[in-house]
N, C-alpha and C positions, 0 to 999 in steps of 0.2 A: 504476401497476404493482401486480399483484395480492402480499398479503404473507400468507404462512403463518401458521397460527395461533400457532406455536410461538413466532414471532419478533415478533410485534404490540407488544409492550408495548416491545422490545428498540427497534425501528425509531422509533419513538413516541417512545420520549427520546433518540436519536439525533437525530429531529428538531427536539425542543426545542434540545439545545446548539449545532447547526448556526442555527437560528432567530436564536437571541439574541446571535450574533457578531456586534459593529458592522460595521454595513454590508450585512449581509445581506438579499439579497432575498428576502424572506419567502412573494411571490407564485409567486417563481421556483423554491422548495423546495417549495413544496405542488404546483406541477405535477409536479417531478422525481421526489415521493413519491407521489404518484397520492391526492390528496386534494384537498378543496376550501379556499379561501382563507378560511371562516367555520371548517372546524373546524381548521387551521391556527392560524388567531389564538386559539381556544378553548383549543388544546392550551398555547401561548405563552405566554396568560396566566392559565393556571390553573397552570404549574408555579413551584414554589420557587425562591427566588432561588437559592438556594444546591446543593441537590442534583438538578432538575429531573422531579420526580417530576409524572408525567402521572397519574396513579392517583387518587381519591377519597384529601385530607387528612384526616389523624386531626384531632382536635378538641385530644389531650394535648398539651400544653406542650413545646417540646423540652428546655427544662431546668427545673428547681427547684430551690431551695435549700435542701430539705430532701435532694436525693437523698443515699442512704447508697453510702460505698464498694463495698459489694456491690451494687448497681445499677451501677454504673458495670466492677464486673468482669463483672458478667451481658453488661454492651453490647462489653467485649473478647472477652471468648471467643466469643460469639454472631457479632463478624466473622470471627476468627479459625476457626473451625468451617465458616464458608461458603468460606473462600480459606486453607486449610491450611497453604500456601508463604509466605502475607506474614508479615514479622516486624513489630517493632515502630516502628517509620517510618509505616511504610503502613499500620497499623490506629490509630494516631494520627490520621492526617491524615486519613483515609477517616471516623472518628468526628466530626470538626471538620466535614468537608463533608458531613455529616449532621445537622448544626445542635447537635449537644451540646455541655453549658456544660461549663467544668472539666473537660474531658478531660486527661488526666495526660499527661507529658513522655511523648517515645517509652523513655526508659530505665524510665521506669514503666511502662508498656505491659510492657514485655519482663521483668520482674521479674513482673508480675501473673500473665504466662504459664507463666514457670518454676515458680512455686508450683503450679502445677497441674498441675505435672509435663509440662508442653507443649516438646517437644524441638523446638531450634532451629538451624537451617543456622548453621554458622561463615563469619564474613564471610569474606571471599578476600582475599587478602594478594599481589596482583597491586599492582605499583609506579602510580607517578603516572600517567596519558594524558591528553591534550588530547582534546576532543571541536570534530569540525566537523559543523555542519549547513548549511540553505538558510536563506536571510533570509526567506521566505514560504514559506506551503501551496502546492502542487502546482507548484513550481518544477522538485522530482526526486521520482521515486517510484523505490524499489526493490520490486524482480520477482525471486521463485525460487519452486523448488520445494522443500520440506523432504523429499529424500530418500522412502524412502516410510515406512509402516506397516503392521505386521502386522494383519489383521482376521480375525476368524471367520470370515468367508467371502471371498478375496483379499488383495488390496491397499489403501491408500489412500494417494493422493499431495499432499500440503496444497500446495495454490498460494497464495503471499500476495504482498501487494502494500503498500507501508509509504510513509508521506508523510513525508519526512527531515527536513521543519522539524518536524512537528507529533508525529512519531512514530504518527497515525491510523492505524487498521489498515481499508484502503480495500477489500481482500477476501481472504475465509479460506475458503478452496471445499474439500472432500472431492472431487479427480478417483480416478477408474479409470485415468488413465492420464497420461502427460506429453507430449500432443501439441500440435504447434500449434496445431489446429482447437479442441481444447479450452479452451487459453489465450485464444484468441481471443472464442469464446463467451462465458468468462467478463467478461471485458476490457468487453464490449458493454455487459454491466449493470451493470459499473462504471463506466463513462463515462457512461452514462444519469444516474445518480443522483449521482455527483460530480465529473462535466465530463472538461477532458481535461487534464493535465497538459503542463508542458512539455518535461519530458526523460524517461525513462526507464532504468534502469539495471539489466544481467541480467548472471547468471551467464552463462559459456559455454558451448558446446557447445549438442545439439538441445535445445528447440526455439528456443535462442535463438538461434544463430548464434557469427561471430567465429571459426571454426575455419578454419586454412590452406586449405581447400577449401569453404569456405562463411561468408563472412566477412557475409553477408546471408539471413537464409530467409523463408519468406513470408509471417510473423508478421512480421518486420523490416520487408519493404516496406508492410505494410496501415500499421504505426505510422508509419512515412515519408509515407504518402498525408495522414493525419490531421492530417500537421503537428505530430509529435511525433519529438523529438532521441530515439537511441538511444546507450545505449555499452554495455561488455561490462566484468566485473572483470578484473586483471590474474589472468593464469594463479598459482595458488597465493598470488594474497593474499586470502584470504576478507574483509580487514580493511577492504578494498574497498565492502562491502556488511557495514558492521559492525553497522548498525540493523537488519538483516532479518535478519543471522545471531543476536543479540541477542534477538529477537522469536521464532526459531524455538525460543532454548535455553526462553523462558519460554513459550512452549504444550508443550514435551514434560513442563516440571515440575509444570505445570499441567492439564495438561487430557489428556496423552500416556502421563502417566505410570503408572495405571491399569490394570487389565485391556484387552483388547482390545476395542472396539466389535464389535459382529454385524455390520454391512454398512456401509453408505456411508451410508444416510439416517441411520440412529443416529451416525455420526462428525457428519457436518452439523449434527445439533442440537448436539450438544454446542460445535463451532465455533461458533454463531449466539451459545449463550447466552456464552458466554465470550469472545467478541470484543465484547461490549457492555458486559462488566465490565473488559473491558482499557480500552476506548473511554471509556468516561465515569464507572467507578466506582474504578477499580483507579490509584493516586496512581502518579507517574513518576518513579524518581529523575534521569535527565536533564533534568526539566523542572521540576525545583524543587519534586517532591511534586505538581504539578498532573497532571490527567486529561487525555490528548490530545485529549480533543475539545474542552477548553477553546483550544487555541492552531490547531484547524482551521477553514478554510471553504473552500466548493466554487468550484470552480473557476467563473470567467464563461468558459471558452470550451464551449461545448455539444456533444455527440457530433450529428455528421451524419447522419440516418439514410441518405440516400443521398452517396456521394462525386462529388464536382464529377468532371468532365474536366482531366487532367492540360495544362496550357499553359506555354508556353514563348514570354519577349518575342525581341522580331527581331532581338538581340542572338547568339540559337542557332541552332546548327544541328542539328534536330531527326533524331536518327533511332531504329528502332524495333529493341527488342531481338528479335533472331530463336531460335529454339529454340537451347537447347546453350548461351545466350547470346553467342550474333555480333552484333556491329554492324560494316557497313562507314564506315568514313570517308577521305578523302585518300590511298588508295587500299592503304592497310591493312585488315586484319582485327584487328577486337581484340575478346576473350575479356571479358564481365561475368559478375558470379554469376549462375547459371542463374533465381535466382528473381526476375530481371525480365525475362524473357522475357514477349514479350507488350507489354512497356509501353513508353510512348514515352520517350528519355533526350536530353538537349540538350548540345552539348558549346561549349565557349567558351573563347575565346584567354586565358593568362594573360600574365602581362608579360615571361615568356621567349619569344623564339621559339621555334614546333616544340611546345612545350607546353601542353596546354589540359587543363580542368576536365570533370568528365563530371556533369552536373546532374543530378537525378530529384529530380523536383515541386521543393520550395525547397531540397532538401541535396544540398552535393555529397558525392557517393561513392566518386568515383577521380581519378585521375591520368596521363595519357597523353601520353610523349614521345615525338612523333614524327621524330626526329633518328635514333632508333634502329631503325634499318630491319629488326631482326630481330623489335619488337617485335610481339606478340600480346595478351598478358596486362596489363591497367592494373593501374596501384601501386592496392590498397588505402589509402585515406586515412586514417590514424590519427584516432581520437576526441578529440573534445574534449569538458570541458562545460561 
């Protein structure tokens, strides 16, 4: 995969800390990055154990025993000036994973700042919360769009996509616009370079689906073919998608916050550069001060270039969704979401009688009592995950 100039150095130690995760197939991430296995292991092992820097090492010491207090504020404000937002936490711990000795408590850190007249966000006085994640990387990803943004010339609409254990930010795209087609595009070169997830989890409504008349669209069913679980947040609980809505407040203070961008390509770089400072430089407080790419690795299930044929064992009975979404069966008409038309669905007895299951590829999707001689429309299946 060919990578822009702008983002080289960014993707580079990206693939260092994916590299260096036990277990990682090393052969299998120099293919996914479009590179060879020699300068893969070069990249490997010429970065730091500690900050992963792919660049030409300095020869200086990382610490001495001579250094004076003003060296040591010269290395706070110098992070601080680059990440305006972090307070004293995160320019501690980001100085540590930079190999400096004697880095001062984070209360020193934020004392060194205030002297310099460096003005500082007030914590938030929000009561206690439990946090849930996944037990593993690409268990769940969350999927939205961040509303849009003003630009010099248009719109721009951030599509992100968050790994819930790891908190990894797996894509930060400048669209034009929030369509399926576009979601989907994106999705492609994110599955290339880190596999495929096993659940997915979107807001409602277009292009994700879950609305009383479209409870499936056709981004829904391509993620069903791939063999990836979908579900939708509950209506009005954002808290649902608490990691991506979390992730949207910290690009607006970070990177959104700003004048307006001139167009889409200048939005872009700015995401590239700063989705690799959130990724592997910028300390997590849900993750104990560590960098998300410290606790990610890629997926082993591989994006298909081409999709198999949908089958069905001799347990179904197969029939094919017709335009409008008809299928007949036992000598009803019943009504699916229009965006499987086209595709073949299997339906199968459950252990009521009159009742069966409506499959598409490994998930099922509905529900159909046929006791009820009026019916038309199958139950929508509630989500699980």
């Amino acid at each position: 995969m060919p990578w822009s100039q702008v983002s080289a150095m960014d993707l580079r130690s990206e693939f260092v800390f994916l590299a260096r995760q036990e277990g990682a197939n090393v052969s299998a991430l120099c293919r996914r990055y479009g590179i060879s296995r020699k300068t893969g292991y070069k990249w490997k092992g010429r970065a730091g154990v500690r900050d992963g820097d792919i660049s030409d090492r300095s020869r200086r010491p990382h610490g001495s025993p001579s250094r004076t207090p003003a060296v040591m504020e010269a290395a706070v404000l110098e992070v601080r000036a680059a990440h305006p937002r972090w307070g004293g936490r995160k320019i501690a711990r980001r100085l540590r994973d930079l190999g400096l000795v004697e880095v001062p408590c984070p209360s020193t850190v934020t004392e060194i700042l205030r002297r310099h007249g460096i003005a500082l966000d007030e914590a938030g006085t929000a009561g206690p919360f439990q946090r849930f994640e996944r037990d593993r990387p690409n268990e769940l990803w969350q999927m939205d769009f961040k509303g849009h943004v003003a630009m010099a010339e248009g719109r721009c609409h951030p599509l992100t996509v968050l790994d819930d254990h790891s908190r990894f930010s797996l894509c930060l795209m400048a669209c034009g616009n929030e369509q399926g087609a576009t979601v989907q595009a994106h999705l492609v070169t994110t599955f290339r370079r880190y596999g495929l997830p096993e659940w997915i989890i979107t807001d409602n409504g277009a292009p994700w689906g879950d609305t009383a008349d479209r409870p499936y669209t056709p981004l829904g069913v391509w993620l069903l073919r791939l063999g990836i679980g979908i579900s939708h947040s509950r209506p009005l609980h954002p808290q649902t998608m608490g990691k991506d809505e979390r992730f949207h407040r910290t690009l607006k203070a970070e990177v959104l916050g700003g004048p307006p961008f001139a167009d889409l390509a200048r939005c872009q770089q700015a995401f590239d550069r700063w989705r690799h400072v959130y990724n592997t430089e910028r300390p997590h407080d849900a993750l104990g001060l560590a960098v998300p790419a410290s606790r990610y690795a890629v997926s082993s299930r591989l994006f298909p270039e081409q999709l198999p044929p949908i089958e069905y064992g001799p347990g179904h009975v197969v029939r094919r969704v017709q335009q409008g979404g008809w299928i007949s069966f036992k000598g009803h008409h019943l009504r699916l979401p229009k965006s499987f038309a086209g595709y073949p669905v299997g339906l199968v007895p459950t252990n009521t009688d009159g009742q069966y299951k409506v499959i598409f590829a490994s998930r099922c999707i509905a529900q159909v009592d046929l006791r009820d001689a009026s019916i038309e429309t199958v139950t929508h299946v509630p989500e699980h995950l």
